[in-house]
N, C-alpha and C positions, 0 to 999 in steps of 0.2 A: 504494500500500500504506500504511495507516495504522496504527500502533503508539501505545500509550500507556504514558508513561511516570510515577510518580508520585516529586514530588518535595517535599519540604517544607510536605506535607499539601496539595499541589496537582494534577492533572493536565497533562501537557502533551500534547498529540496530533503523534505523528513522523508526517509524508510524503516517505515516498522516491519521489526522480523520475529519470528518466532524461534531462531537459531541463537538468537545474539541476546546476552544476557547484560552486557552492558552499553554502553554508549561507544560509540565507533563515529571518527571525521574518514572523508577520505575526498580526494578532489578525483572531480569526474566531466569532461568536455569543459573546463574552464569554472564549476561551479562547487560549491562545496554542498555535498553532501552527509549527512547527517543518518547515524543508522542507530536506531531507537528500540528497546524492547516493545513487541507488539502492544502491551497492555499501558505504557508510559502512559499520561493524563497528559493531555496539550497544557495544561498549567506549569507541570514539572520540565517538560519540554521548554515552554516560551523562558523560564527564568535561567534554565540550563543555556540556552543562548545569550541570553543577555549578558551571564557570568563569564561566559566567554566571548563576546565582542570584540574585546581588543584581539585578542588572539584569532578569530575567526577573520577579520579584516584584514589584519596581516599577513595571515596565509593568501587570502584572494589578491592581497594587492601585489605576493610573489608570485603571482599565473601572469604578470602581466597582459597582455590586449590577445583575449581569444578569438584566432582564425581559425572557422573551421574545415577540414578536409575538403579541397576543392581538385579538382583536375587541371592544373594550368594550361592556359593558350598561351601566356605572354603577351597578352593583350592590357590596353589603357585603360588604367578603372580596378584591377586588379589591387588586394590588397597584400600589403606584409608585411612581416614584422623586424624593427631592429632597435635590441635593448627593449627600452619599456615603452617604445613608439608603433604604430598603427601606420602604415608609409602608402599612400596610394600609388600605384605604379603610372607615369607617365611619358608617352612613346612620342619621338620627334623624328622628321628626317634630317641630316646632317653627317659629319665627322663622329667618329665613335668617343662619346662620352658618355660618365654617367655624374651625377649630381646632386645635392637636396636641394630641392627649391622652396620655399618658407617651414612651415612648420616639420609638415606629414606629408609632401610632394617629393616623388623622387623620380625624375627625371632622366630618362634612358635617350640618348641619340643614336641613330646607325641607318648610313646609306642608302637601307631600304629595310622595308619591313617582314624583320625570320626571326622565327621563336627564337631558332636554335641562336642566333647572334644576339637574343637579350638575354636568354638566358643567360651565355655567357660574359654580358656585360655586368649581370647581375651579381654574379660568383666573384668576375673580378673586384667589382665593388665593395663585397663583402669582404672578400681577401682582406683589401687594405685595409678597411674601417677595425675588423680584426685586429692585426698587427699592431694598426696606435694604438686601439681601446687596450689591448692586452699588452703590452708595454707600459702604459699609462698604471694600468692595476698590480703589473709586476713588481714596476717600481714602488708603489704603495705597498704593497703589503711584504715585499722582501725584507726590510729593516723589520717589522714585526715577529717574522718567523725567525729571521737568522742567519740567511742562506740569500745567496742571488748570484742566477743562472749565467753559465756564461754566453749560450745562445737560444734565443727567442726563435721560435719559426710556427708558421701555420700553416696546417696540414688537410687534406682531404682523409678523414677516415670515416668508415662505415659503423664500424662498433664502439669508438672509444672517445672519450672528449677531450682526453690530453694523456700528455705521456711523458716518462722523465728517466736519462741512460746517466751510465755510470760518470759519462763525460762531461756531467754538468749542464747539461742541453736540454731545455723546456720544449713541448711541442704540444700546440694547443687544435684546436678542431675548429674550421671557422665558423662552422656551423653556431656556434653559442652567440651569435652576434642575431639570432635569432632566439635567444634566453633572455629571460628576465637578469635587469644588473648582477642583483643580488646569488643568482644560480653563476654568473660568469666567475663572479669574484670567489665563490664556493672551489672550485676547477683549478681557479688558478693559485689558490690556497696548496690544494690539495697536492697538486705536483711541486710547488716549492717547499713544502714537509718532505716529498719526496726526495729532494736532496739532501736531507739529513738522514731519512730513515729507506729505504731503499726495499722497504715492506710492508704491510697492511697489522702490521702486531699492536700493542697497548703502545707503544711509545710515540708510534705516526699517529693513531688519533689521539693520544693524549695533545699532541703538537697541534693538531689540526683543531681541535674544537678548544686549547688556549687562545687559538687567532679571531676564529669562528664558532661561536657557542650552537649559535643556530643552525650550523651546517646540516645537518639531518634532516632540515625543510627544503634544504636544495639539495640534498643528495635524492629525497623523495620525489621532487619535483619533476628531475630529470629520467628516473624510474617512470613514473607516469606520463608524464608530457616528451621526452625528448625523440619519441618518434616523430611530432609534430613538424621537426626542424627540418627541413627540410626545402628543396625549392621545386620539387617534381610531384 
């Protein structure tokens, strides 16, 4: 059974189950859901929310701006995401560039109009925007951990959102340029603990959640959402 409830100019979706014996969050298509024992009183419900408000808004406001699964043409009018913005896509003919134009315009040029060449103006664009954003956050958070890398690169992978070798060398997935700030800056956490600890034991997260207390709302995050990332 699903109920909604509106709270602080938000939605939440209740599910009562007969399985679950206590109260359960979990984000589902950009929204938070709510899983309730079948018999809860909407009274015990409505103050269970309210007590957790602050925490409930902060989780939704880590989903950043939900897009939902579309089939792309590369066509004008298109939307997407970068960081904690909503970007319309805008097609011109010209010289190949790509751009922001005011707030949420992001402006693609090329010769003539082929997916496949916006696509890849797309990728490129994100590349770069990548590299500074994740440079910019390396250098913030390196004196916090302790550690700082001696090469930055971004990479195209399929399965992983960064990675870190014995050589000192960071490597991030550009893909996260399509995450919420707060999931990028989790990542890049994550791999510069790596250079201290070169394994997943008590001492890399003890390091990781002294930087990052909340990390486990972005590690979750990217668990549920980061198939999302994508551009196809």
């Amino acid at each position: 059974m699903l109920e909604k409830v509106a709270m602080h100019g938000i939605v939440v979706i209740i599910k009562r189950t007969h399985r679950k014996a206590s109260v359960g969050f979990r984000m589902s298509l950009g929204q938070l859901v709510v899983l309730v024992p079948h018999k809860m009183p909407r009274s015990q419900i409505d103050r269970l929310l309210e007590s957790k408000s602050d925490w409930i808004l902060a989780k939704l406001a880590m989903q950043g701006p939900f897009i939902p699964p579309v089939q792309r043409r590369y066509e004008a009018g298109e939307r997407l995401v970068f960081l904690d913005q909503e970007l319309i896509l805008q097609i011109s003919l010209g010289s190949h560039s790509t751009k922001l134009k005011g707030a949420n315009e992001l402006s693609v040029s090329v010769p003539r109009v082929n997916p496949i060449w916006i696509r890849n103006a797309l990728v490129r664009w994100y590349k770069l925007q990548a590299q500074e954003h994740i440079e910019q956050r390396v250098s913030h958070f390196a004196p916090l951990v302790g550690a700082w890398p001696k090469k930055i690169d971004v990479k195209t992978y399929r399965a992983r959102w960064g990675s870190c070798n014995h050589r000192g060398e960071v490597q991030f997935n550009w893909k996260l340029m399509m995450a919420p700030r707060a999931v990028v800056d989790s990542v890049v956490v994550h791999e510069l603990c790596h250079l201290l600890h070169m394994h997943h034991g008590p001492e890399f997260w003890a390091q990781v959640k002294r930087v990052l207390p909340n990390y486990a709302d972005a590690k979750q995050w990217l668990k549920e959402e980061g198939h999302r990332l994508c551009l196809d």
